[in-house]
N, C-alpha and C positions, 0 to 999 in steps of 0.2 A: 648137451646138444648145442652145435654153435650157434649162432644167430648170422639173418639174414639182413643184407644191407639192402632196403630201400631208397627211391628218389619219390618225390611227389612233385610234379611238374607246379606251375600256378594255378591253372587251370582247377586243380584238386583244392588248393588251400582258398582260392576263391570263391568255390561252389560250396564249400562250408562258413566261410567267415558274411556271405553273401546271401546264407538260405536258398539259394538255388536249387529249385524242386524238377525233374524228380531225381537227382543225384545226390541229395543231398546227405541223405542215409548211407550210401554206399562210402562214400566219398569222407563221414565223419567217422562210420566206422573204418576206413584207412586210416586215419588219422589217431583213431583212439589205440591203437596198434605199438604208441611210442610206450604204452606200456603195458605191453605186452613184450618178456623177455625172449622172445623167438626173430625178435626184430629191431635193429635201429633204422630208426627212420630220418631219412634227410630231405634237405632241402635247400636252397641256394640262398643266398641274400637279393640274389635277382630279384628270385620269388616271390620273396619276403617282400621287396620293393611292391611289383606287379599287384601282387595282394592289395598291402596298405593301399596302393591307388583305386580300388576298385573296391575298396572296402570304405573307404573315405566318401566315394559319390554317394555310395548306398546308406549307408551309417553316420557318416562326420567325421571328419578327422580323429577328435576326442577318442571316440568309439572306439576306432579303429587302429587306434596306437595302444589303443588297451589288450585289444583281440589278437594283437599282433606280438605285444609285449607278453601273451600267454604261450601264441605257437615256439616262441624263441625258448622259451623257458622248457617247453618237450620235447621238441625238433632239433635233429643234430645239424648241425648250419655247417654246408662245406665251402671250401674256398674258392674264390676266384681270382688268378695271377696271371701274370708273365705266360706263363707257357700253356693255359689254358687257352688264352687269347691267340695263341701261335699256334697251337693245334686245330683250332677254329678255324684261323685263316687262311691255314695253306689245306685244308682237307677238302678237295675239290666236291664232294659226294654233299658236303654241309651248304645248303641252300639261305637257312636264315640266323644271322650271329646270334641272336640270343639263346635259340636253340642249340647250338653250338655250343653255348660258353655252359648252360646248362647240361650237356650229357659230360662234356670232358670235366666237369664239376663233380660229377657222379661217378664217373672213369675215377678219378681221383681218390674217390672215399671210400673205392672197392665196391660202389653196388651190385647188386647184378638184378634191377629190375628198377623201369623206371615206368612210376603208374601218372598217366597221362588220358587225356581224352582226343588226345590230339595226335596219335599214334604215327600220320603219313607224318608232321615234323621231323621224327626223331628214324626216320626210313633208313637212312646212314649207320643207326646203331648196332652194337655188336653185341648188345646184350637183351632180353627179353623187353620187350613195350606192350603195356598192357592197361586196358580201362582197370574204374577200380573196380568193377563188378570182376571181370575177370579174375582180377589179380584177390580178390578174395577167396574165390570158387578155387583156386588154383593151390593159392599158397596159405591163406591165413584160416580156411573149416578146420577147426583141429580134428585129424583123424583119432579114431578110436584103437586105443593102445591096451 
C-alpha cells in the first residue's frame, strides 16, 4: 500500500509541544502518525522555527530545543528555496507569504493534504486542507480489511 504525504501546519506542532487543550489529543495523535507506515509526515523548518518560539515563552528555551530536537528526529522536514519564494510571490490568489512558502513547501514533497487549523490561510490551495480531527475521521481510522 503506498503511503500518503502529509503537511502539518504550526498551528499543529504548537498545540502539542504547548499542551493546548482541547486539541491537543487530536493534534498528538497526527503527529504520532510519523510512525505509522501509511504515512510520511512533514513539515517545514518554518514550522519548526514558529513552534520553538512559542514553545520557548511557554516552556523555556532549554525545553524547547529539546521538544523540538524530538519533532525533527520523526518529522520529514521539507525545503524552502529559490523557487518556492517565487511561486509565493508572483501567485496573486496567496494573501500571506508565510503561508505561501508553507503550502509550495508541501507542493514540493508531494503532499496531498495539509492539516492545519487555519484552513481559510491556505484558501489558494490545490490540495485537501483539513483540521486534525478531520483529517483523522477521513484518513488515518484504519478501516476494517
Amino acid at each position: 500500500m503506498p503511503t500518503q504525504n502529509i503537511f502539518l501546519d504550526a498551528n499543529i506542532l504548537v498545540t502539542v509541544l504547548c499542551n493546548e487543550y482541547p486539541r491537543f489529543t487530536a493534534c498528538a495523535r497526527v503527529l504520532s502518525l510519523c510512525d505509522d507506515n501509511r504515512f510520511e509526515v512533514f513539515t517545514s523548518p518554518l514550522c519548526l522555527a514558529i513552534a520553538t518560539h512559542f514553545s520557548a515563552k511557554k516552556n523555556g528555551a532549554k525545553l524547547a530545543k529539546k521538544k523540538i530536537a524530538l519533532l525533527a528526529s520523526k518529522l520529514k522536514i521539507t525545503t524552502l528555496g529559490q523557487e518556492a519564494v517565487m511561486r509565493t510571490v508572483t501567485n496573486k490568489k496567496v494573501d500571506d507569504f508565510e503561508d505561501g512558502l508553507e503550502y509550495y513547501s508541501a507542493v514540493d514533497a508531494k503532499c496531498k493534504v495539509i492539516v492545519t487549523y487555519d484552513r481559510n490561510d491556505f484558501h489558494f490551495a490545490e490540495m485537501e486542507v483539513l483540521d486534525a480531527e478531520e483529517f483523522l475521521l477521513k484518513h488515518a481510522v484504519r478501516q476494517k480489511e
